[in-house]
Biotite code that builds the C-alpha atoms (Angstrom):
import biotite.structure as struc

atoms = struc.array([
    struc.Atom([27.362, -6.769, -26.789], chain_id="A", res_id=1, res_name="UNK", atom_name="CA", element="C"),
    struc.Atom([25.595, -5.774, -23.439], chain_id="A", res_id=2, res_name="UNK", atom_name="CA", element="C"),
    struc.Atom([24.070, -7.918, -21.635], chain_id="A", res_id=3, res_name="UNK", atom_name="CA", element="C"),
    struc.Atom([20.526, -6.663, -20.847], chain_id="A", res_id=4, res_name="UNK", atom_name="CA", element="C"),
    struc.Atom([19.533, -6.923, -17.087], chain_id="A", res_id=5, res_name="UNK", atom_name="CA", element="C"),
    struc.Atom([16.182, -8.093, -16.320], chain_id="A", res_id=6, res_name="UNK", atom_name="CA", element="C"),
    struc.Atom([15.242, -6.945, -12.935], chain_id="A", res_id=7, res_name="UNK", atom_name="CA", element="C"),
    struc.Atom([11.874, -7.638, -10.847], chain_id="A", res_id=8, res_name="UNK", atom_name="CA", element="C"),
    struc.Atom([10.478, -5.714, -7.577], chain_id="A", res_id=9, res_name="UNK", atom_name="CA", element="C"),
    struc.Atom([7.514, -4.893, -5.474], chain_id="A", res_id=10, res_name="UNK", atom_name="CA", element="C"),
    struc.Atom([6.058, -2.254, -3.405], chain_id="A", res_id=11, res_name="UNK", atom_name="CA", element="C"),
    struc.Atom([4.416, -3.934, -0.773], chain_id="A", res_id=12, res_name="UNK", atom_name="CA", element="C"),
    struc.Atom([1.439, -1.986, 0.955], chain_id="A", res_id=13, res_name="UNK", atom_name="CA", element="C"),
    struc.Atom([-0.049, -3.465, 4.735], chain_id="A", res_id=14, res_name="UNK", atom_name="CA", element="C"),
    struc.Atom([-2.016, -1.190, 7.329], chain_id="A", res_id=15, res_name="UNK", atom_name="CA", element="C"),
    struc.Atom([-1.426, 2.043, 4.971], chain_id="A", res_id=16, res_name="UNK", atom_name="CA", element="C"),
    struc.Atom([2.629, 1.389, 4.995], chain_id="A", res_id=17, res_name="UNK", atom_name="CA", element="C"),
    struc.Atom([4.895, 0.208, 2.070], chain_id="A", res_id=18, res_name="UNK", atom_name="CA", element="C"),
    struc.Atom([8.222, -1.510, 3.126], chain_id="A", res_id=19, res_name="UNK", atom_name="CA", element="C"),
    struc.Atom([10.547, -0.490, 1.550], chain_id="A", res_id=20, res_name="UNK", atom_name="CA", element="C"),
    struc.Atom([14.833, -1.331, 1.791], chain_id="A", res_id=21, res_name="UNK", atom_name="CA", element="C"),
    struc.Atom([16.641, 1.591, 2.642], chain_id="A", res_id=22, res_name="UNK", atom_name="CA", element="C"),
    struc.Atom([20.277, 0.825, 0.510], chain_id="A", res_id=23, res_name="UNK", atom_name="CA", element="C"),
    struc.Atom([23.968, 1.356, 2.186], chain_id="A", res_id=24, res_name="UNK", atom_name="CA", element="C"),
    struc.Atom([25.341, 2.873, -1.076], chain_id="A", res_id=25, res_name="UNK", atom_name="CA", element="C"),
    struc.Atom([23.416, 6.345, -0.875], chain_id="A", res_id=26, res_name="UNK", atom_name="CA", element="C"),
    struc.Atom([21.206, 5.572, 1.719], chain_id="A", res_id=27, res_name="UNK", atom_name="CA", element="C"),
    struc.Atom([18.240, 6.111, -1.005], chain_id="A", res_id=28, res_name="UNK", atom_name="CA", element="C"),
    struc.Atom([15.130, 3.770, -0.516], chain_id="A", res_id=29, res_name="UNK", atom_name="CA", element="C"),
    struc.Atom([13.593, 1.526, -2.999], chain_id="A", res_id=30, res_name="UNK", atom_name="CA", element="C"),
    struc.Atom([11.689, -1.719, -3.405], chain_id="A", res_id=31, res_name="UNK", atom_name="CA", element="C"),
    struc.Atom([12.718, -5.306, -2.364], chain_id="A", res_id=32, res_name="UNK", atom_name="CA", element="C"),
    struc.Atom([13.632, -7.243, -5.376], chain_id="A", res_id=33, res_name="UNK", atom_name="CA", element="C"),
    struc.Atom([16.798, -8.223, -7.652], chain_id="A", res_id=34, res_name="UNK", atom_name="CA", element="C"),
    struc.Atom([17.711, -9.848, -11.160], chain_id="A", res_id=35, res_name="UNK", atom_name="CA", element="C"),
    struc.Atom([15.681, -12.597, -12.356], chain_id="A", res_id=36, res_name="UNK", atom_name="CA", element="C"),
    struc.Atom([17.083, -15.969, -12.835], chain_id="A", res_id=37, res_name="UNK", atom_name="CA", element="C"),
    struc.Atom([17.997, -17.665, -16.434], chain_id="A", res_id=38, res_name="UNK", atom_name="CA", element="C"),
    struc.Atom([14.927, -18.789, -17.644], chain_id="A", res_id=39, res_name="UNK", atom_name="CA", element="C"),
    struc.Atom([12.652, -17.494, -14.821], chain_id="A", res_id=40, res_name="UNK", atom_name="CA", element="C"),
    struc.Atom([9.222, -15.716, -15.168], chain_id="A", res_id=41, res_name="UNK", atom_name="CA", element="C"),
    struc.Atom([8.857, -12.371, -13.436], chain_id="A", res_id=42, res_name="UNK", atom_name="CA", element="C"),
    struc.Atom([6.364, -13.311, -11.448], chain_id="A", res_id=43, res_name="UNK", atom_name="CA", element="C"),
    struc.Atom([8.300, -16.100, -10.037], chain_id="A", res_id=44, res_name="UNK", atom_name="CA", element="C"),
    struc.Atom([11.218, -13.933, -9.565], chain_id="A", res_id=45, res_name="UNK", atom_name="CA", element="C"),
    struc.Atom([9.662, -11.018, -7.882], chain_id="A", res_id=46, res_name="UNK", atom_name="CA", element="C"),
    struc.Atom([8.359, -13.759, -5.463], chain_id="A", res_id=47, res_name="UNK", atom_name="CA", element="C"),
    struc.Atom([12.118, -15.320, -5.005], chain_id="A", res_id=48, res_name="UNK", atom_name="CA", element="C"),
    struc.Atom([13.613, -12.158, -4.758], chain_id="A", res_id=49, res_name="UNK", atom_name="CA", element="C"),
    struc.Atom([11.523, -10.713, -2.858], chain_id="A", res_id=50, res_name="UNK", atom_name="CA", element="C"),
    struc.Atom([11.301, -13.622, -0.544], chain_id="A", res_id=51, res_name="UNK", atom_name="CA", element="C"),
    struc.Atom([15.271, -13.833, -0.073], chain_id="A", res_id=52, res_name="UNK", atom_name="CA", element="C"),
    struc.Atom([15.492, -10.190, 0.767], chain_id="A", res_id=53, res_name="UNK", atom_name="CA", element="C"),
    struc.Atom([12.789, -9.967, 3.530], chain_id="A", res_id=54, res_name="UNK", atom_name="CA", element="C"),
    struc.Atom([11.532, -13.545, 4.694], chain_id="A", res_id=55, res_name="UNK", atom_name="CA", element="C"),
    struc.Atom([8.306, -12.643, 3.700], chain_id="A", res_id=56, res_name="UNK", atom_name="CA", element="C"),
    struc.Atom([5.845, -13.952, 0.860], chain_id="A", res_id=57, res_name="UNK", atom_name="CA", element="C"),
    struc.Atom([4.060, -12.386, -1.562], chain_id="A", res_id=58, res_name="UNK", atom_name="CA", element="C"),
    struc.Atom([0.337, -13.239, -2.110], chain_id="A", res_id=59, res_name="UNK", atom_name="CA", element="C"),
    struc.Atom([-0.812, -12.109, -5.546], chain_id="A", res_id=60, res_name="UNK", atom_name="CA", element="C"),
    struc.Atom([1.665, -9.843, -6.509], chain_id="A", res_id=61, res_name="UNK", atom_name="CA", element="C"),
    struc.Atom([0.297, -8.000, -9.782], chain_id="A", res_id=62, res_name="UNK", atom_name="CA", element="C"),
    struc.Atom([2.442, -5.590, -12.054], chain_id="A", res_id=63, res_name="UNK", atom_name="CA", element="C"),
    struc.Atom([2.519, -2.732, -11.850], chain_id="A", res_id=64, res_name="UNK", atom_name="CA", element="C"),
    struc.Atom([5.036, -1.281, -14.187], chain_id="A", res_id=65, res_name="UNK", atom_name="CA", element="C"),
    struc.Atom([7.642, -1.846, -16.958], chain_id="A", res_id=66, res_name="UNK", atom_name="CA", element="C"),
    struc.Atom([10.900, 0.002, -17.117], chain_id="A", res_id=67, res_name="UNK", atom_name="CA", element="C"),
    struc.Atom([13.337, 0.678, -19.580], chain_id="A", res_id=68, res_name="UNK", atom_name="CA", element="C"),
    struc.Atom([16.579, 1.994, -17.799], chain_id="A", res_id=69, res_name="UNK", atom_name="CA", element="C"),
    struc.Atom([19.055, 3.690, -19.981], chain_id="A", res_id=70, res_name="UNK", atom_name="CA", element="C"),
    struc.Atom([22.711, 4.831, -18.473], chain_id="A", res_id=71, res_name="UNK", atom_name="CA", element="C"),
    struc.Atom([24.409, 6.995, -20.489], chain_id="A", res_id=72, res_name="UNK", atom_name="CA", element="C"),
    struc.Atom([28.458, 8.613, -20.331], chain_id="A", res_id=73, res_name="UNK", atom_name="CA", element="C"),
    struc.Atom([29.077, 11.184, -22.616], chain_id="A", res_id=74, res_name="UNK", atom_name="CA", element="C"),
    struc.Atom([25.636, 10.716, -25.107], chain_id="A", res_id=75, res_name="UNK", atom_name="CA", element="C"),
    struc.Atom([27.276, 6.858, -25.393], chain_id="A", res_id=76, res_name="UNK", atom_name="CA", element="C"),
    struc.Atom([24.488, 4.259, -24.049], chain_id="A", res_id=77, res_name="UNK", atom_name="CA", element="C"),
    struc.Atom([27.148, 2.141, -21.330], chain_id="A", res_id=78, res_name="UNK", atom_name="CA", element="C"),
    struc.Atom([24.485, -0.140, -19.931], chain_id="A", res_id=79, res_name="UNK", atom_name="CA", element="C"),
    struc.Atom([20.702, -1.041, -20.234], chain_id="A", res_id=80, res_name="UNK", atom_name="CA", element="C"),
    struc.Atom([18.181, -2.772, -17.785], chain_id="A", res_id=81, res_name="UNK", atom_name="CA", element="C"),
    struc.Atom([14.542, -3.481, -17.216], chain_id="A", res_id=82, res_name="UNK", atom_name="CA", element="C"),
    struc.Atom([12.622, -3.341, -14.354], chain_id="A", res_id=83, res_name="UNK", atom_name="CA", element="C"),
    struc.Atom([9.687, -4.921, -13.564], chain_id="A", res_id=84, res_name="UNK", atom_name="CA", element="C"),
    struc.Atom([7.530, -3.609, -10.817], chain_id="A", res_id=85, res_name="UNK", atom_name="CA", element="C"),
    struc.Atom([4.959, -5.468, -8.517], chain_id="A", res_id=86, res_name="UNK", atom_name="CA", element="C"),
    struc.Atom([2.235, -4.247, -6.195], chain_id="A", res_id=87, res_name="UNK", atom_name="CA", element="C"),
    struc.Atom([0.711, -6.281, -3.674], chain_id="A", res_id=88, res_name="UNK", atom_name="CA", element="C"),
    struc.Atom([-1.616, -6.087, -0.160], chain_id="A", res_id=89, res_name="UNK", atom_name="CA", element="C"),
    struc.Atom([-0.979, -9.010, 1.438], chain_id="A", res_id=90, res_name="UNK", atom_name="CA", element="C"),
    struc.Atom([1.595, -11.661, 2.397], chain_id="A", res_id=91, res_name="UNK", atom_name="CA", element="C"),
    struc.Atom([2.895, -14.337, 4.800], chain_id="A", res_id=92, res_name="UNK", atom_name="CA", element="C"),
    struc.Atom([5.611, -14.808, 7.262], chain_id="A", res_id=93, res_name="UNK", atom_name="CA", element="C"),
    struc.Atom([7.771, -13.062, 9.375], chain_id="A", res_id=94, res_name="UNK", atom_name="CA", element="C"),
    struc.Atom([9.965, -9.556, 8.392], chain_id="A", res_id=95, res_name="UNK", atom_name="CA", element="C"),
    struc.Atom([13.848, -10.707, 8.198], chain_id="A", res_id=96, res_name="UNK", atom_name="CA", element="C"),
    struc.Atom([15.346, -8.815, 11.273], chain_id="A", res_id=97, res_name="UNK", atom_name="CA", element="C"),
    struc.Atom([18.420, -8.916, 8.899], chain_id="A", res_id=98, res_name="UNK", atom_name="CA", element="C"),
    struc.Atom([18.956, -7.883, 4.806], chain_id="A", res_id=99, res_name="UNK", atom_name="CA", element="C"),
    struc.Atom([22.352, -8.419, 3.358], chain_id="A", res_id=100, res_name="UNK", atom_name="CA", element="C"),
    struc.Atom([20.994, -5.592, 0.573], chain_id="A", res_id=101, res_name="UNK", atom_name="CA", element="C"),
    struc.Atom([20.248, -3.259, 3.575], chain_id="A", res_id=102, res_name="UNK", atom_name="CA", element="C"),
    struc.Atom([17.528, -2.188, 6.001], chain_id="A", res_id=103, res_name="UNK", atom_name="CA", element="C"),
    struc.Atom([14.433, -3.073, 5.894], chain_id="A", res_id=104, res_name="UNK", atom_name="CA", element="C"),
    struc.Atom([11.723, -0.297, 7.181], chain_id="A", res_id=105, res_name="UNK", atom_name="CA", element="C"),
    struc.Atom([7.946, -0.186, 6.921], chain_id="A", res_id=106, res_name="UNK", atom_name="CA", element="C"),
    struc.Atom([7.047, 2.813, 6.090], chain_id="A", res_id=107, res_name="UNK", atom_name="CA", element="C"),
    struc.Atom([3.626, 5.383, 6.305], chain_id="A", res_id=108, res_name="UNK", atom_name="CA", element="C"),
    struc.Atom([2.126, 5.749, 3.239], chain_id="A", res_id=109, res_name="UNK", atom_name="CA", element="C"),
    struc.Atom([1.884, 9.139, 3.755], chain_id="A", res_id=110, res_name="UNK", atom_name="CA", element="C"),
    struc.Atom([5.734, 9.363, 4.030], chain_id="A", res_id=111, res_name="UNK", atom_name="CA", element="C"),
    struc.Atom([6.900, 7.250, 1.046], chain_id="A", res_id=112, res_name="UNK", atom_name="CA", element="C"),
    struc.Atom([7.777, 10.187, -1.652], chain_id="A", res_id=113, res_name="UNK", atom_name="CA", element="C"),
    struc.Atom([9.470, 12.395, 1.435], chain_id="A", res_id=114, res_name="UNK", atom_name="CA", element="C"),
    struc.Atom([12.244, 9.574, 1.365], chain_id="A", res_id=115, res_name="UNK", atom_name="CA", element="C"),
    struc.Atom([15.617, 9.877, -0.293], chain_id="A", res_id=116, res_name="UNK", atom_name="CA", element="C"),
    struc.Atom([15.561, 7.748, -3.460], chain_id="A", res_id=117, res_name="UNK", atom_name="CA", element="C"),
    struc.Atom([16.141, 8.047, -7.012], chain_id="A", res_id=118, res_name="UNK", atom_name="CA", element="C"),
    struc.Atom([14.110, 10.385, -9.224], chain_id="A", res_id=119, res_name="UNK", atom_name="CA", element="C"),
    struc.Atom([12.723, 7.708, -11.143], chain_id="A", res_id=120, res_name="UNK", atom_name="CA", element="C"),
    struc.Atom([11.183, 5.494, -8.088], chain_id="A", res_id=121, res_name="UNK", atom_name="CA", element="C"),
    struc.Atom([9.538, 8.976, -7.156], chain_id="A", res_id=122, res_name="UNK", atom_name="CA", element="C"),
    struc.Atom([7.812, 8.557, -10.439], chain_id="A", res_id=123, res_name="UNK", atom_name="CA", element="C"),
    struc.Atom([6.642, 4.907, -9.835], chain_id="A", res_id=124, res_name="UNK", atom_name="CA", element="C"),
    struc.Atom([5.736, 5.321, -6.278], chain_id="A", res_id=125, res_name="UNK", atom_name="CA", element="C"),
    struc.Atom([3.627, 7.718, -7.130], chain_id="A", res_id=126, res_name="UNK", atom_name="CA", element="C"),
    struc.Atom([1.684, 5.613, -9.718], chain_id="A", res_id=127, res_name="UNK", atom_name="CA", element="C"),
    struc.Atom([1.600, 2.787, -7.491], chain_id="A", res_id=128, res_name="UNK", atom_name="CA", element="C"),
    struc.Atom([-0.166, 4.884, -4.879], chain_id="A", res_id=129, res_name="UNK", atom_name="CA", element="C"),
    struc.Atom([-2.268, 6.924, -7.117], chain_id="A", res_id=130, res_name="UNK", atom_name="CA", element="C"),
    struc.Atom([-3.430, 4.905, -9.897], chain_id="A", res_id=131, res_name="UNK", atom_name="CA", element="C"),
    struc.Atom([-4.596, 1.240, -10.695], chain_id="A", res_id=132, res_name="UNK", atom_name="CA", element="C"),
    struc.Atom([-2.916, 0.568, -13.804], chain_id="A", res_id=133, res_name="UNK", atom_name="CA", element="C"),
    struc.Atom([0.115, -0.550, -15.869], chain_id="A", res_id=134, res_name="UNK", atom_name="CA", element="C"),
    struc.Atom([2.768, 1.956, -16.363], chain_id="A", res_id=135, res_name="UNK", atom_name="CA", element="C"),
    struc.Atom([5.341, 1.922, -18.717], chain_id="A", res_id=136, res_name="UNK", atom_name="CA", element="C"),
    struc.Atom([8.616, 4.217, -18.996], chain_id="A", res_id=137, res_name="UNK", atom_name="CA", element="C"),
    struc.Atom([12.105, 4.924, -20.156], chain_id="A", res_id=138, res_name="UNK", atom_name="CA", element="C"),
    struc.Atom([14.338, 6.443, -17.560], chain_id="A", res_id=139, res_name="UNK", atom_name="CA", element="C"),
    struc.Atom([17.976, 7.917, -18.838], chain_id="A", res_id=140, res_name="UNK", atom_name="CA", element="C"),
    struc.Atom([20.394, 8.318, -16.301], chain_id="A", res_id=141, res_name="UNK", atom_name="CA", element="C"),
    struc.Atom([23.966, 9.043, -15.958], chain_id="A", res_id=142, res_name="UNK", atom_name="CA", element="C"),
    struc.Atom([26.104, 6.350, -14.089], chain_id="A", res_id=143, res_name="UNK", atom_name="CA", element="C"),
    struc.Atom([26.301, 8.120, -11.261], chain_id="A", res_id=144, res_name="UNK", atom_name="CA", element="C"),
    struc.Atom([22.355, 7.841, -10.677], chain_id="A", res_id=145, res_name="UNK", atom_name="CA", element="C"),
    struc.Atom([21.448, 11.293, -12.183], chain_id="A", res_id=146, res_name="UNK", atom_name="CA", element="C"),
    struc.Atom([18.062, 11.167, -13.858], chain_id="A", res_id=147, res_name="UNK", atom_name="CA", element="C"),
    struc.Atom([18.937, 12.488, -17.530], chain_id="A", res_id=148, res_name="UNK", atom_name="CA", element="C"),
    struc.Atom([15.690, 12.222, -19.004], chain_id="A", res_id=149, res_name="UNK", atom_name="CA", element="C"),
    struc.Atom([12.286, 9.989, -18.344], chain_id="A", res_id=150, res_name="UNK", atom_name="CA", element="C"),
    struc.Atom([8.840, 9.610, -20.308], chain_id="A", res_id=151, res_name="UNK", atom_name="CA", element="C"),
    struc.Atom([6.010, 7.452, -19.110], chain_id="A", res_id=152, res_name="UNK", atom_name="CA", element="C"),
    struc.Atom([2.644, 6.055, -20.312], chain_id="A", res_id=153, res_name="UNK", atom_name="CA", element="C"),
])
């Protein structure tokens, strides 16, 4: 039986620049966040995780989005997650100099979708950016992070 991930992040937008955490593994760029906790709300975790990765705290994170990730080998489903994305304007504290998940970079607006990241955050930064509401989505992708398939609402 797999064990389904439950995942929370948020795109955090200040002065017309996100921050976002540029990652060692492929050097891609995504939002701050991580696995929820056993028993944990999402809004707590997004706040937690969010917290731990960059020292700073969210003020009224709202969501954004809700993900279905699917990786696939050879048509066989290997893993499943979800994803749940915040967006907020404002926080407290002070930016982490240092991220044990990698580096930490505010970024222009107008530069967010030029980054290197996976093809599915393309699709979610954009709606973040663009629209006001929730979206939902199933993104297929192979295990080595190549977007199969994706449909969104």
């Amino acid at each position: 039986m797999m064990n389904l991930q439950r995942v929370t992040n948020c795109v955090l937008q200040y002065e017309n620049h996100i921050l976002m955490l540029k990652k060692p593994r492929r050097n891609w760029y995504a939002a701050p966040g991580g696995k929820m906790e056993p028993g944990e709300h999402i809004q707590q975790s997004v706040r937690r995780e969010f917290s731990e990765e960059t020292g700073l705290t969210l003020i009224d994170p709202e969501l954004k989005g809700v993900f279905t990730f699917v990786i696939k080998e050879d048509d066989q489903t290997i893993d499943e997650w979800m994803m749940f994305t915040f967006s907020s304007r404002q926080y407290q504290g002070t930016l982490n100099e240092y991220c044990r998940e990698g580096e930490l970079e505010w970024v222009p607006v107008s530069d967010v979708l030029n980054k290197d990241m996976a093809e599915g955050d393309q699709v979610i930064y954009k709606h973040i950016l663009n629209r006001n509401d929730v979206l939902y989505g199933t993104f297929t992708y192979t295990s080595n992070d190549e977007l199969l398939s994706f449909q969104v609402d």
